[in-house]
N, C-alpha and C positions, 0 to 999 in steps of 0.2 A: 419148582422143587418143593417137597412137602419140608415143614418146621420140623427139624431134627433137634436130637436133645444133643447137644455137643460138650467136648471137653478140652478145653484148650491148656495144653502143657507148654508153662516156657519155664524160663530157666531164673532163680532168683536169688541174689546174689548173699550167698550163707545160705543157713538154713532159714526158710520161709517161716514167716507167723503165724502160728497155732490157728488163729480166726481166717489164715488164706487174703487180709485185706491189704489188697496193693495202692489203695487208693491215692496216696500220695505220690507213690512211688509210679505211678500212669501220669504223673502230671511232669514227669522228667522227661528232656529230651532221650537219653537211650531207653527211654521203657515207650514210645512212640512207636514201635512195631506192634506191643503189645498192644498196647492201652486201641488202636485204629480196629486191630482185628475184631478183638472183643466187642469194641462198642458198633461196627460195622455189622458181624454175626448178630449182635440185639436187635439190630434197628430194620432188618432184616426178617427177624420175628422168628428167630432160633431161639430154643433152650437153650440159655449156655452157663455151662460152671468154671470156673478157675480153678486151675493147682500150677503151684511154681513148687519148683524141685528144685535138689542139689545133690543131697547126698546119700538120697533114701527112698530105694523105691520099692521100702512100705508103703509113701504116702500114693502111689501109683495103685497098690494092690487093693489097698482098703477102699478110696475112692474109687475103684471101676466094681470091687464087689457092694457097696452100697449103694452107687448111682451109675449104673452099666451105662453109659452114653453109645447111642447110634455110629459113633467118627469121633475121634479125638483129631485135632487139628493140632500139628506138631511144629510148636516155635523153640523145639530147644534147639541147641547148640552145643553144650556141652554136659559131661556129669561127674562130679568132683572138682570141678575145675580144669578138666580137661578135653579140649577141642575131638580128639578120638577116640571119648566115649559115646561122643555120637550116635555114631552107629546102633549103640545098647537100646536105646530107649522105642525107637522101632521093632525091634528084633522081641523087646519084651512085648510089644503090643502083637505082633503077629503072634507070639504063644499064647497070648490071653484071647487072638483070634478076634483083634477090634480093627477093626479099618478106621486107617490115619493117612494126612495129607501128609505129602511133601516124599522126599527120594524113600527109596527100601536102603536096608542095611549094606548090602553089598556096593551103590552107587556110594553111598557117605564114604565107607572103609577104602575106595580106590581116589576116590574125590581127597579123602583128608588127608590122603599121605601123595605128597607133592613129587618126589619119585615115583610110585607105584602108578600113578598117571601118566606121567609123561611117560613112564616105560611104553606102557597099553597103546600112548597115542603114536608113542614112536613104529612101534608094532605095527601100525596101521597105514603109517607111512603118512601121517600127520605132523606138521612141523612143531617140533616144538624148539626150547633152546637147547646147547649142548650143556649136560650138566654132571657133576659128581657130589657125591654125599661123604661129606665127612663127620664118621661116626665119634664118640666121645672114647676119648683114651687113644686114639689111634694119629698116627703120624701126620702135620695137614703139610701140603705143599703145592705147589701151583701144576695143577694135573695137563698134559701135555694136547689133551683136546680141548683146552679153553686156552681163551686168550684175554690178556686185561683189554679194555675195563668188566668186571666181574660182578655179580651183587650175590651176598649171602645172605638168603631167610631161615628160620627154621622151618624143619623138613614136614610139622604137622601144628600147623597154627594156619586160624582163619582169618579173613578182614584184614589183611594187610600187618597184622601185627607180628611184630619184631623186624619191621623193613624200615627203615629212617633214610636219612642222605647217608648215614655210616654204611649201610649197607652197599653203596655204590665204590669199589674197590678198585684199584690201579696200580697193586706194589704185593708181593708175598705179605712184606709185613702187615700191610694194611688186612690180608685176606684174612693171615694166619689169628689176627687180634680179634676180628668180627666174628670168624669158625667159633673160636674160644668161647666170645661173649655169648653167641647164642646157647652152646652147649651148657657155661654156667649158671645164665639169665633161666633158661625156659628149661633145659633139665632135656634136651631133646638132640639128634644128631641135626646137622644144619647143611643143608643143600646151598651147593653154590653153581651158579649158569652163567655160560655171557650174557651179557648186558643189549639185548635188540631195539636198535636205534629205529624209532617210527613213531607213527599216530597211535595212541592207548583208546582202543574200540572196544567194547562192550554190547556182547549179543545174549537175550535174553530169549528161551524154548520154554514153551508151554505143551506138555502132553507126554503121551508112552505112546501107543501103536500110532497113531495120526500126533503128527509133529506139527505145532505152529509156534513160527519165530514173529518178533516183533522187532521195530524199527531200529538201526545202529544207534550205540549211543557215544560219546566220547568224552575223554578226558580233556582239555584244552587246557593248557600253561603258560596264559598269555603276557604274563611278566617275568620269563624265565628264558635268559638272553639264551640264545641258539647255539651258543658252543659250551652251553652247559644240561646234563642229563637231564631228562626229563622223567620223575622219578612218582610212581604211584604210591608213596610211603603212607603209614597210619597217620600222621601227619593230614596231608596231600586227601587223603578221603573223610575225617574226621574233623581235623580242628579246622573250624570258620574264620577264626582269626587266621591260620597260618595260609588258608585259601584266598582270603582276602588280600593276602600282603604280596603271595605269590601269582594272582588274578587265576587261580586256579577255577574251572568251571564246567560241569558235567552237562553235556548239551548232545541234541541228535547231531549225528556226523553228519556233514556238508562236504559236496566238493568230491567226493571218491568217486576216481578214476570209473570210466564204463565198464560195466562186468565184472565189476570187484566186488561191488556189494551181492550180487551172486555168488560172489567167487567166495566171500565169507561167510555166506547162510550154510552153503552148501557141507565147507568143511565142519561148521559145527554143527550141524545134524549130523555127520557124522563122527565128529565125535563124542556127542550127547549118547548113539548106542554104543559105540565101542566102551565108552568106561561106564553103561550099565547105568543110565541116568531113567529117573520117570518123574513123571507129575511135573516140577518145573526146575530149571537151572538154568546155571548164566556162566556165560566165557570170556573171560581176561584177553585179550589178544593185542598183538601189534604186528600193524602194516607197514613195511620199511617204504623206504623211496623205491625200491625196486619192485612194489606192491607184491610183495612174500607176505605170507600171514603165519603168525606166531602162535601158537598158543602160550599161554603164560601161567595162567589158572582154571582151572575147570572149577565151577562151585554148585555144589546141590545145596538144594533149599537156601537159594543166597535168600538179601534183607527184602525181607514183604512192606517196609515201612512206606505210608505216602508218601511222594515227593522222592522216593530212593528209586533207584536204575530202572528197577523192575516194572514197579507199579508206574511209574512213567511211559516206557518205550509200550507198556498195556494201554494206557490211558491212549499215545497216540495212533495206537491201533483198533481202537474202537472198543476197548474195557473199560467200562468203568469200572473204580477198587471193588465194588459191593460186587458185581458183575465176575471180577477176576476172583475175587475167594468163592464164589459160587461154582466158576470151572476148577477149579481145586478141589473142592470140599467132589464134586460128581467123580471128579477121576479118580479120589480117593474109595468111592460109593463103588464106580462103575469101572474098575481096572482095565 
């Protein structure tokens, strides 16, 4: 690959610093997405420039008209503070006509809202859970196609947030309290599904016309007695202590039944085109005892950080990170 001048956008928490110097803030563990890419693209012997946004994309228009970069490489996430402005920050780089890594706007918009997906995947006759939305202001009560135990997240929120142990529901009252919370916590309507008892699998695809998936990965909850939920919460993926106490541990899946691990590539290549995915994303899923597979979440442009799902089940498929942003950065070059 020839030395591109690149520009990497991620996301920074308020409005960014005048002088654009993150340097501290790259020495945090959640700025470790950031801080790998950047210094990986350098060492690599790209031009590369930094801008972290928020809430102004001035600082977008000015920096691509005084320093046009070849590819902007896209780590946001959100804009305002909101998971489903997403979408925006794409959508302005295809007006300004610069190729960017990571999903188009239309895979984020069906990806962020947690209905709108499952509808698409139901459509397809892809399993997902059974679920209902309940919107704010409006009546909640236990919907006659679910059955307890229930969990309620909100309807467009990324990484697991606003899912806790509250989230896992067994009573109206319990549901109707949690509906509430999310509605007045995150400002958003809150989806609620049955609760699918199984192994928490994680399948990560790399590509648009030509599809490569990499090796299963899993959840394990090895200190979480068996007749209690086994629960992916922000918790459960974030805090180390609470991982630690609950032997929580993100490992390649072992042990799946013959034909299943086909039987789970297969579903999510198809459902990576049904809801419109390119460049890379990763699939939430659970396999019951009856080896059914779930889907749970669909995520575009999930966490690029080393050590995280992605860059892992890469790693043990023959990517090195440097390697793996290099097939990104082409697919973004080479649609």
């Amino acid at each position: 690959m020839k030395k591109l001048e690149i520009l990497v956008l991620f996301d920074s928490a308020g409005t960014p610093p005048a002088d654009q110097d993150f340097t501290e803030e790259f020495k945090k563990e959640e700025w470790f997405t950031e801080a790998a890419v950047i210094e990986t693209l350098k060492q690599t012997g790209h031009k590369v420039r930094i801008l972290g946004i928020y809430n102004d994309v001035r600082l977008i228009l000015r920096e691509v008209e005084e320093h046009r970069p070849d590819v902007v490489f896209n780590l946001t996430e959100l804009f305002l503070g909101k998971a489903s402005l997403d979408k925006n920050i794409p959508s302005l780089l295809e007006l300004l006509e610069i190729p960017y890594t990571g999903c188009n706007p239309t895979g984020l918009m069906i990806c962020n809202n947690k209905a709108l997906s499952k509808k698409v995947l139901t459509y397809h006759r892809i399993k997902v859970p059974q679920f209902h939305i309940f919107h704010k202001g409006k009546r909640i009560w236990q919907p006659r196609r679910l059955s307890f135990p229930i969990m309620v997240k909100p309807v467009q929120e990324e990484a697991s947030t606003g899912i806790a142990q509250a989230s896992f529901v067994e009573n109206e009252k319990d549901l109707r309290d949690r509906v509430l919370f999310i509605h007045e916590r995150f400002d958003m309507a809150a989806i609620a599904e049955e609760y699918i008892d199984g192994r928490e699998l994680y399948v990560s695809i790399l590509g648009d016309k030509k599809l490569r998936t990499f090796p299963i990965r899993e959840m394990k909850f090895t200190q979480v007695p068996d007749d209690e939920p086994k629960l992916a919460t922000y918790k459960a993926k974030w805090d180390r202590k609470y991982r630690k106490k609950w032997g929580i541990k993100n490992e390649f899946a072992d042990r799946l039944p013959a034909g299943v691990p086909e039987k789970i590539i297969n579903i999510c290549k198809r459902a990576y085109r049904a809801l419109m995915l390119d460049s890379y994303g990763r699939f939430d899923l659970r396999l019951t005892p009856k080896g059914e597979v779930f889907i749970l979440e669909a995520n575009a442009n999930p966490e690029l950080a080393l050590g995280d799902e992605f860059a892992e089940a890469a790693e043990k498929a023959g990517l090195s990170y440097d390697k793996l942003l290099r097939k990104i950065l082409n697919l973004a070059l080479n649609p």
